[in-house]
N, C-alpha and C positions, 0 to 999 in steps of 0.2 A: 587612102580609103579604098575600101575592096569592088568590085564593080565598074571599075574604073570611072567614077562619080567625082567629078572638081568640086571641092570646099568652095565657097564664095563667104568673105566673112565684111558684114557694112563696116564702113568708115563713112563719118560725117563732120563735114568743117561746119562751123558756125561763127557768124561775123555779126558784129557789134555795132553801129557808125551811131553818132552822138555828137550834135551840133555843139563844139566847144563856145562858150560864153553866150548860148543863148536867153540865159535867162538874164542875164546882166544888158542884152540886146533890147529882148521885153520891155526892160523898164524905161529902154531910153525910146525906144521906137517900133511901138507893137508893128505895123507895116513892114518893117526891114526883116523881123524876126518870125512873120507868117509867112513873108517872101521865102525865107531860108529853110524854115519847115515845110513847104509845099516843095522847094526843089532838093532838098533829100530824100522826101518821096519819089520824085519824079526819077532822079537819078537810080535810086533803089531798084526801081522798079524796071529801068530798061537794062539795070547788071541782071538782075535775075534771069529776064528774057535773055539774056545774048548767054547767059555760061549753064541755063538750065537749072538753075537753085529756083527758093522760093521767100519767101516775106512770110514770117512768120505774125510777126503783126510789127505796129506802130506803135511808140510808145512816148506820146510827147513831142519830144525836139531828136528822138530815139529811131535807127531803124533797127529790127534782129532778124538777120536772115540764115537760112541751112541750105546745102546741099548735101545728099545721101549718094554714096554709091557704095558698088559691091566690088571687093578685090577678088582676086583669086590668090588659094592656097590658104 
């Protein structure tokens, strides 16, 4: 690039986590399975803080988070 001006071009990871078998939990022990969804948030929540991503929302027994940054070149 002329000007001597660095391209920065984003790249974004995106991550999924999804309480396996909780809805089969549900049925047998709603307590066990609110238990599990409050500490997937819980967990969500303090990965984001420590590596700088974010929570995009909650979805369920669901977390979906992003992080964005910019490369060079």
């Amino acid at each position: 690039m002329s000007g001597g001006m660095t391209r920065f071009r984003p790249l974004a990871a995106v991550c999924f986590a999804d309480i396996v078998g909780c809805t089969e939990l549900s049925a047998r022990d709603k307590e066990a399975s609110l238990w599990a969804v409050d500490e997937l948030q819980r967990l969500s929540r303090e990965s984001v803080e420590a590596h700088g991503s974010r929570v995009v929302k909650f979805i369920g027994d669901g977390a979906l988070r992003n992080r964005s940054i910019l490369l060079r070149g």
